[in-house]
Structures are given as C-alpha cells and as structure tokens.
N, CA and C atoms as an extended XYZ file, in Angstrom:
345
Properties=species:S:1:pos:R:3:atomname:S:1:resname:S:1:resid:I:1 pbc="F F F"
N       -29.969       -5.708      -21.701 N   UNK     1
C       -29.432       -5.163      -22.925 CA  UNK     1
C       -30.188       -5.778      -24.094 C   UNK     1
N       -30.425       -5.059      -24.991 N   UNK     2
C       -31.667       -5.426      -25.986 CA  UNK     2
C       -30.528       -5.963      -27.132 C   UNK     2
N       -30.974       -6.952      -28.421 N   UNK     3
C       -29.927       -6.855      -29.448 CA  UNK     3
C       -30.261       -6.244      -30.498 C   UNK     3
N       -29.693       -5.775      -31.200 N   UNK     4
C       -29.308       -4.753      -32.369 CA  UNK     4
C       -30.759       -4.806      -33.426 C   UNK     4
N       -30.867       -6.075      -33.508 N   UNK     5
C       -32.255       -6.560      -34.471 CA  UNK     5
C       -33.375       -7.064      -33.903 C   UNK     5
N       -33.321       -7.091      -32.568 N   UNK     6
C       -34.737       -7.150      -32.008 CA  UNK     6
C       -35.932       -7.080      -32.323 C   UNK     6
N       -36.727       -7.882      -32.898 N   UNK     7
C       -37.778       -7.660      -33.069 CA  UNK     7
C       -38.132       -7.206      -34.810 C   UNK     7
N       -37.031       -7.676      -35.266 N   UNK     8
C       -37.053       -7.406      -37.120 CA  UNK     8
C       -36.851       -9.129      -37.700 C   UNK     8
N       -36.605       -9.486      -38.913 N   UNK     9
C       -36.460      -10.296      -39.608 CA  UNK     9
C       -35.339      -11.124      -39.443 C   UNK     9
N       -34.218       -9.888      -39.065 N   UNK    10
C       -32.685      -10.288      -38.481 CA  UNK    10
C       -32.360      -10.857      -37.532 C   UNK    10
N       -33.448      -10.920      -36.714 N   UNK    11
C       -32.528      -11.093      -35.295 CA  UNK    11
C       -32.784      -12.646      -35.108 C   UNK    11
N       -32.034      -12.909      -34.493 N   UNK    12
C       -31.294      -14.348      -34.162 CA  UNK    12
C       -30.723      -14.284      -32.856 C   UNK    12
N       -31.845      -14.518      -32.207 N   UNK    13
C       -31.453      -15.013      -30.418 CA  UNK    13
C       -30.276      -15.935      -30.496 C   UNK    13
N       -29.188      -15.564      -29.202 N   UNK    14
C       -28.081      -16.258      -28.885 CA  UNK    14
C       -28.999      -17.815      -28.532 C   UNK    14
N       -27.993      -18.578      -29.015 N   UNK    15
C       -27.826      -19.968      -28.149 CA  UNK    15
C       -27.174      -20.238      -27.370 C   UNK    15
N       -27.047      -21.354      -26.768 N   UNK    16
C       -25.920      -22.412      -26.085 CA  UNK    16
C       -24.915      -22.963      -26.383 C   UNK    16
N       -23.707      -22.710      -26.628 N   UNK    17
C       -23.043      -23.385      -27.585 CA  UNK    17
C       -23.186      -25.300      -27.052 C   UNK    17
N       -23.404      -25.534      -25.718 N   UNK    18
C       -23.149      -26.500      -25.289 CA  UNK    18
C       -24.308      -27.834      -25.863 C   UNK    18
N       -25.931      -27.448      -25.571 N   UNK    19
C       -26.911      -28.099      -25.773 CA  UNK    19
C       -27.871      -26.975      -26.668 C   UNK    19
N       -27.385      -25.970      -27.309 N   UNK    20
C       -28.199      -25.559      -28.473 CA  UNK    20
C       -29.722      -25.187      -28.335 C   UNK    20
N       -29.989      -25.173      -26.928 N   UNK    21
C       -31.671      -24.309      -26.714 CA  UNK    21
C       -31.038      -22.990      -26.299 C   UNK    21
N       -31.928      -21.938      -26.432 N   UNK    22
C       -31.858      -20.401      -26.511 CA  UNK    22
C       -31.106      -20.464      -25.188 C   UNK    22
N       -30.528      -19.003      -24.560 N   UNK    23
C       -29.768      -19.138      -23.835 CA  UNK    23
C       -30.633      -18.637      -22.812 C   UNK    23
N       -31.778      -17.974      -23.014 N   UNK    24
C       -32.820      -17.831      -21.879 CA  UNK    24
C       -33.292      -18.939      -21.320 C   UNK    24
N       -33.561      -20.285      -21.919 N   UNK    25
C       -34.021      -21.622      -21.544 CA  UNK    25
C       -33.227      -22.469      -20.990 C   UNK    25
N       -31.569      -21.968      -21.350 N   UNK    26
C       -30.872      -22.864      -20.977 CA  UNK    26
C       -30.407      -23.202      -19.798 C   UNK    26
N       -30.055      -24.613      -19.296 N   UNK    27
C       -29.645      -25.217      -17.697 CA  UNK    27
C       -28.469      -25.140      -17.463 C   UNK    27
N       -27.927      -25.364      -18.935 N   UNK    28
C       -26.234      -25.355      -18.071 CA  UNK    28
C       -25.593      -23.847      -18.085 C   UNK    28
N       -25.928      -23.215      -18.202 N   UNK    29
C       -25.792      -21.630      -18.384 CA  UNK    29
C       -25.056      -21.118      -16.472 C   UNK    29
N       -25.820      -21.526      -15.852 N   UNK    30
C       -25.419      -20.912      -14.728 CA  UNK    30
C       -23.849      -22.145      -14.610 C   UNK    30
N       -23.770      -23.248      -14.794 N   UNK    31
C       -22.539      -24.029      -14.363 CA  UNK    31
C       -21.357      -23.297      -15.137 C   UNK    31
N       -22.009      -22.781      -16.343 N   UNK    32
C       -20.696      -21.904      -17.241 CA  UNK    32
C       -20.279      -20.576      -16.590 C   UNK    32
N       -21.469      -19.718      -15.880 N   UNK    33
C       -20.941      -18.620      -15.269 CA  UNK    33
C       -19.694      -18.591      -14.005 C   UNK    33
N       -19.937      -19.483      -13.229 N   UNK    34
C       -19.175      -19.057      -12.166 CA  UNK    34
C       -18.226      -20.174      -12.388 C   UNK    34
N       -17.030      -19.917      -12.353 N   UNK    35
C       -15.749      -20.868      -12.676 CA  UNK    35
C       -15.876      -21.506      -11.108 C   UNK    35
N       -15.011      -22.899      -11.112 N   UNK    36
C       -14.568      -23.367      -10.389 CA  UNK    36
C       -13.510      -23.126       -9.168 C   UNK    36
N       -13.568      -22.602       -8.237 N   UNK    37
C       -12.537      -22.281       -7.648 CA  UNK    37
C       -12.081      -22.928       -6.182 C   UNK    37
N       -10.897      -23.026       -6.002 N   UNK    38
C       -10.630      -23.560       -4.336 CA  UNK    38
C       -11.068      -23.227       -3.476 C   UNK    38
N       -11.200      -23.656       -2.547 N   UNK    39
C       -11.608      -22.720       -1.000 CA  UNK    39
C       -10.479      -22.484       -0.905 C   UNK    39
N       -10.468      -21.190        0.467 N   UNK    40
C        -9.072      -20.527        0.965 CA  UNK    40
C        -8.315      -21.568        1.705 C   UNK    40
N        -9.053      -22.552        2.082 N   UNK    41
C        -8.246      -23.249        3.284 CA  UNK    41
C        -7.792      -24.383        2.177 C   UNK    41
N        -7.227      -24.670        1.062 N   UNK    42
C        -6.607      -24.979        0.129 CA  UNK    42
C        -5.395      -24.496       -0.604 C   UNK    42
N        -5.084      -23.553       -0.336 N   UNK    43
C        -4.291      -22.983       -1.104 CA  UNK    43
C        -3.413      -21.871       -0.326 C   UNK    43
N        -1.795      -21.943       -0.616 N   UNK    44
C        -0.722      -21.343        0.304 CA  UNK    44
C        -0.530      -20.033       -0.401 C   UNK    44
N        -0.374      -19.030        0.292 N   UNK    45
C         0.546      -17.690       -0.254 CA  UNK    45
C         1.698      -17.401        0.447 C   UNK    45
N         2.704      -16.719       -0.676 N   UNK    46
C         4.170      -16.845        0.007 CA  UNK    46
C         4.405      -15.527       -0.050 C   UNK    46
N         4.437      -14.677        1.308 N   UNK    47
C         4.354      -13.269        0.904 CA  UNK    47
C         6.138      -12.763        0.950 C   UNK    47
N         6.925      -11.810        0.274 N   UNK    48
C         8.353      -11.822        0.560 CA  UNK    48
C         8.041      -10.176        0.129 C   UNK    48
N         9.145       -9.111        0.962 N   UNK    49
C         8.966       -7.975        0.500 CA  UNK    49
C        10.211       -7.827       -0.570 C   UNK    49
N        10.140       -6.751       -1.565 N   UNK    50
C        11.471       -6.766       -2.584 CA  UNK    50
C        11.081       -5.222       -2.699 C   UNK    50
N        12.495       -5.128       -3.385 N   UNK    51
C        12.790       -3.743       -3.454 CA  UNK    51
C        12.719       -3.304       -4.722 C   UNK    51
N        12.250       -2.191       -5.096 N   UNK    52
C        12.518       -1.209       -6.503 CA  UNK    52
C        13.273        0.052       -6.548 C   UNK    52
N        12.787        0.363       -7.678 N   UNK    53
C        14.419        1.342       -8.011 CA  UNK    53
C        13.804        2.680       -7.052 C   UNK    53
N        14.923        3.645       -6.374 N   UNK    54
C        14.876        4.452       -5.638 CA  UNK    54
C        14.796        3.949       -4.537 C   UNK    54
N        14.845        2.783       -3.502 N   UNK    55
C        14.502        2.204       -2.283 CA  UNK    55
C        13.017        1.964       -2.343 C   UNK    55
N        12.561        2.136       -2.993 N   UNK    56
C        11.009        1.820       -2.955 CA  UNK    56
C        10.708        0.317       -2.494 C   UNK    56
N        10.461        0.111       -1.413 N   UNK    57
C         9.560       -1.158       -1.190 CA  UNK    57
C         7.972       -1.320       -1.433 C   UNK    57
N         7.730       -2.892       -2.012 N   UNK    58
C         6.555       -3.648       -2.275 CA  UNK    58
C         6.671       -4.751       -1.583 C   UNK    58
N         5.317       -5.146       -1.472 N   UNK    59
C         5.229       -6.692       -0.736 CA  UNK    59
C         4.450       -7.411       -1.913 C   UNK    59
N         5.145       -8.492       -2.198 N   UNK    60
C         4.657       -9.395       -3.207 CA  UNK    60
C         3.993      -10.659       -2.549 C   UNK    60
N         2.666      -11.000       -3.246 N   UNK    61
C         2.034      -12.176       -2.788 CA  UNK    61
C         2.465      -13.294       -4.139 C   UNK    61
N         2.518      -14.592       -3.784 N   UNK    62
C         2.682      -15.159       -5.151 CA  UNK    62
C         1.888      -16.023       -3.965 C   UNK    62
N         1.738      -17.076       -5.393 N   UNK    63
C         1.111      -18.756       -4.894 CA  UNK    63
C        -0.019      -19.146       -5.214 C   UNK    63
N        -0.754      -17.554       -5.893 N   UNK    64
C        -2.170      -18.197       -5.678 CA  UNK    64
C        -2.162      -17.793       -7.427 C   UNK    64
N        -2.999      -18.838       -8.060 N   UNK    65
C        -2.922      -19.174       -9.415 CA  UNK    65
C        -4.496      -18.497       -9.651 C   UNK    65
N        -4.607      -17.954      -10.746 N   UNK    66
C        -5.790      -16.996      -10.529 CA  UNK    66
C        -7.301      -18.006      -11.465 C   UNK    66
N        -7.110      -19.226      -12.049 N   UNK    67
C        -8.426      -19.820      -12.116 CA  UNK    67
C        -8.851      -20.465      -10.896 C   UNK    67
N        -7.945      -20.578       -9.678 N   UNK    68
C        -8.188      -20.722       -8.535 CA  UNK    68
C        -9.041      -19.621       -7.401 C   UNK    68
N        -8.336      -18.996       -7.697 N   UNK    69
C        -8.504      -17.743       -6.549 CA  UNK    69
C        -8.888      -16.518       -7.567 C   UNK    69
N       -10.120      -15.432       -7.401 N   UNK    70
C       -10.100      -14.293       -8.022 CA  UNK    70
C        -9.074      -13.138       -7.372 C   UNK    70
N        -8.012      -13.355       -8.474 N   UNK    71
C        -7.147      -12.401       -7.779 CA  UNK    71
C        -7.459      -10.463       -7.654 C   UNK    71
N        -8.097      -10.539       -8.671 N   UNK    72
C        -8.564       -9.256       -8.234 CA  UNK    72
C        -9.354       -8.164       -7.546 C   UNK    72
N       -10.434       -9.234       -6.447 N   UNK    73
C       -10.957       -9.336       -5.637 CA  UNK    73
C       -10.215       -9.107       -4.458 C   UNK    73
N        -9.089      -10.227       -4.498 N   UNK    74
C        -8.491      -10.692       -3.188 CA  UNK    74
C        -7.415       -9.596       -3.048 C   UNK    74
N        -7.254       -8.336       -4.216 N   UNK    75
C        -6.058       -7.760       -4.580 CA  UNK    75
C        -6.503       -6.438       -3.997 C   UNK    75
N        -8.257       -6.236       -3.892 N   UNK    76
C        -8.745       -4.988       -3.522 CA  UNK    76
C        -8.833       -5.228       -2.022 C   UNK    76
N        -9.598       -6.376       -2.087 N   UNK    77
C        -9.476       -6.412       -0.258 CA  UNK    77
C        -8.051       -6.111        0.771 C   UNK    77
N        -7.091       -6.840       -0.149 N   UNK    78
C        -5.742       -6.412        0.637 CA  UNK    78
C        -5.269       -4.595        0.547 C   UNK    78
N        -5.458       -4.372       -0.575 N   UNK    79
C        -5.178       -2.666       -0.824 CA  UNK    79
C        -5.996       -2.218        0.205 C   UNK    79
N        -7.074       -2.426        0.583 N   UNK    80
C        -7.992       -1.617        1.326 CA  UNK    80
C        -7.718       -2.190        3.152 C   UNK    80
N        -7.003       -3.348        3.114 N   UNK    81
C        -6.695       -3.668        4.449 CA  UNK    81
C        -5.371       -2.795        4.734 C   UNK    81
N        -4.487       -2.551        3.907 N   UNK    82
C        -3.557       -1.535        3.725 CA  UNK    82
C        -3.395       -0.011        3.904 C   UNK    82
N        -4.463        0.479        3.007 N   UNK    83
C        -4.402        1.738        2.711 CA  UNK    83
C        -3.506        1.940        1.590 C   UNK    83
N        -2.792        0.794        0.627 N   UNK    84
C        -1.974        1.419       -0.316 CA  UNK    84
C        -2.432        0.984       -1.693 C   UNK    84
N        -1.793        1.638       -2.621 N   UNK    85
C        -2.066        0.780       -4.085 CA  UNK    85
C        -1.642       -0.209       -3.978 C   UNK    85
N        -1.686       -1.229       -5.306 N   UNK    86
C        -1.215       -2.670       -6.076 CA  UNK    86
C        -1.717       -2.530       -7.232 C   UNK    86
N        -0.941       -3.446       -7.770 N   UNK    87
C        -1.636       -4.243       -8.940 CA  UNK    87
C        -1.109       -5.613       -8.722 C   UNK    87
N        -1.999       -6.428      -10.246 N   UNK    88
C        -1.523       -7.536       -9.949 CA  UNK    88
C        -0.666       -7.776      -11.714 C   UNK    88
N         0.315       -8.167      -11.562 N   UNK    89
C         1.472       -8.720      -12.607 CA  UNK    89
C         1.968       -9.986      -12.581 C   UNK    89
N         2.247      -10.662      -13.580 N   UNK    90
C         2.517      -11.996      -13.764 CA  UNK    90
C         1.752      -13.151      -12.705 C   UNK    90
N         1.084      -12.585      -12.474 N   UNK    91
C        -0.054      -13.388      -11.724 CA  UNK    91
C         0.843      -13.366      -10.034 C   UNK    91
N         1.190      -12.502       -9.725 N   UNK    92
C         1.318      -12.111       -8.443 CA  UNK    92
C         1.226      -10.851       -8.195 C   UNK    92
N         0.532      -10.851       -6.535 N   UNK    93
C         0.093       -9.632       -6.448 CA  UNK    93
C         0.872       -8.605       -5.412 C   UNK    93
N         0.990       -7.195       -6.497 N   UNK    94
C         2.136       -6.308       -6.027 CA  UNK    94
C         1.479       -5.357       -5.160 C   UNK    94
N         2.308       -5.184       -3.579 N   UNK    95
C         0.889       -3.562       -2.843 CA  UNK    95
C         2.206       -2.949       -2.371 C   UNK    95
N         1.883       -1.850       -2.316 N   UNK    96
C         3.293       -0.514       -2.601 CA  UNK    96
C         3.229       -0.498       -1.094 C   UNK    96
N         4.369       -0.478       -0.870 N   UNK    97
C         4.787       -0.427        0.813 CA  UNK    97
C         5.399       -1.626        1.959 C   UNK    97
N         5.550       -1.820        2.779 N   UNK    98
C         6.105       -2.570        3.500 CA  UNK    98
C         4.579       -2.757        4.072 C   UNK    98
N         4.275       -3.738        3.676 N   UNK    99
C         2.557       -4.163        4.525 CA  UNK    99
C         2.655       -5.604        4.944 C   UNK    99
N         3.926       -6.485        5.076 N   UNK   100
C         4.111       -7.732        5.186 CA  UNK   100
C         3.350       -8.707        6.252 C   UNK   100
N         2.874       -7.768        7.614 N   UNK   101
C         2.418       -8.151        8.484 CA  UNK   101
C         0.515       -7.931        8.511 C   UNK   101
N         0.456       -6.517        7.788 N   UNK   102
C        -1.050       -6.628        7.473 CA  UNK   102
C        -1.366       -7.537        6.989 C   UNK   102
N        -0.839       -7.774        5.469 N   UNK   103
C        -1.209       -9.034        4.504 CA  UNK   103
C        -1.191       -9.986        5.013 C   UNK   103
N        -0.149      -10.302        6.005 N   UNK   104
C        -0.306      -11.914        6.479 CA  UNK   104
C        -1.930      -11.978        7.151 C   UNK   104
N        -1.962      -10.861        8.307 N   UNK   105
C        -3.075      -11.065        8.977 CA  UNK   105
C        -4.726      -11.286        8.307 C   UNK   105
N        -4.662      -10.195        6.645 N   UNK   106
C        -5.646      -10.085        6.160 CA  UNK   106
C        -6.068      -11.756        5.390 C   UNK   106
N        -5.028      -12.596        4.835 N   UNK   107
C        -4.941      -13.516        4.424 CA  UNK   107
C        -5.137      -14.501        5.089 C   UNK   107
N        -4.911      -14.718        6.765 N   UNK   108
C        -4.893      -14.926        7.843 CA  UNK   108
C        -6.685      -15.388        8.003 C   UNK   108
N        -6.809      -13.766        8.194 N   UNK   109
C        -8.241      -13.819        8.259 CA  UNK   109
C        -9.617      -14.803        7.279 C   UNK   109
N        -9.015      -14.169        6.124 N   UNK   110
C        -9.858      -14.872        5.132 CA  UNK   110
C        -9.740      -16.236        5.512 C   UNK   110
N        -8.714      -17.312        5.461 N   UNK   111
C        -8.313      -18.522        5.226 CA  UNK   111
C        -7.391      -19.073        4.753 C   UNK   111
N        -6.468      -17.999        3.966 N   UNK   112
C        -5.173      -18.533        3.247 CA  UNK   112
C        -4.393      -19.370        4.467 C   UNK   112
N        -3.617      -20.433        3.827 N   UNK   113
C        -2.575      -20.601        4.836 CA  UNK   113
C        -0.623      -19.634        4.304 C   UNK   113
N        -0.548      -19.152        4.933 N   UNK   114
C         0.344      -18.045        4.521 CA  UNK   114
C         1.610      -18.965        5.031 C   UNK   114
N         2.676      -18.360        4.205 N   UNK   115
C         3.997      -18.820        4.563 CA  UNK   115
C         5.284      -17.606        4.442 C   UNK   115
C-alpha cells in the first residue's frame, strides 16, 4: 500500500514508536506483530450447553481469555468441525446447536484441556 504523499514534499515515512528508525528498518517490529499467546496445553475450556428463547439450544465455550487464545480462529475451526454458526460474545464462544461432544473432541484434538 503506497502513502497518500509518496514521493512529494509531504510525505513522512511512518516510524517506530518504540526506537524511532523508519519502520522498514526496524527490529522490533516483528516482536510487536504477533502477540503473545499460551499454548493449548495451558489453558482449560468449560463447555456447558444453555438454552434460548423458543427451545433453541447453544453450546457455550468459556475459559479461554482472548489475548491468550485467538478466539476467532479457534471459533471458525469449531463452526466448521460442527457444521453450525457461532459467534463469539462477552468473550465466550457461542455455536448454535447441541454440539457438546464435537467441541469437546475438536478441542480435544487441538490441545485444550476441556472440562
């Protein structure tokens, strides 16, 4: 992506906010991109199914805190181990249906320790 003043009088290459060389030169640039996160074999999910209005069942994942874990990653892989929608709300993740036993297994799989 080019910037707006490229190559005129205006333009003013981004910096670093950290060590202040251009951000093309800069080292700590990649330690800022990828956040810190747990491994799976760290961290518990507590899956419980609950009900909504009309009898509608969901299976809710909670436990996993999302500067830990990319929950929205971990939110597609389960939809797609499913076959159903979700989203994710208040930092737990909602998948439409009674899938209590997929999810365990898919979570299973990855590394979660499930409860």
């Amino acid at each position: 992506m080019t910037r707006l003043f490229a190559g005129t009088q205006f333009d003013i290459p981004p910096r670093c906010d950290r060590c202040g060389e251009l951000e093309q030169d800069c080292q700590c640039a990649s330690l800022r991109d990828e956040p810190q996160r747990k491994p799976p074999e760290k961290q518990s999910a507590k899956i419980r199914l609950d009900r909504r209005k009309h009898k509608r069942l969901i299976t809710v994942v909670t436990g996993l805190s999302e500067p830990d874990t990319d929950l929205p990653d971990l939110l597609s892989k389960l939809k797609s181990a499913c076959g159903a929608g979700g989203t994710i709300q208040d930092g737990q993740m909602e998948i439409q249906g009674d899938h209590v036993d997929r999810v365990r297994a898919t979570l299973g799989e990855i590394g979660y320790r499930v409860q």
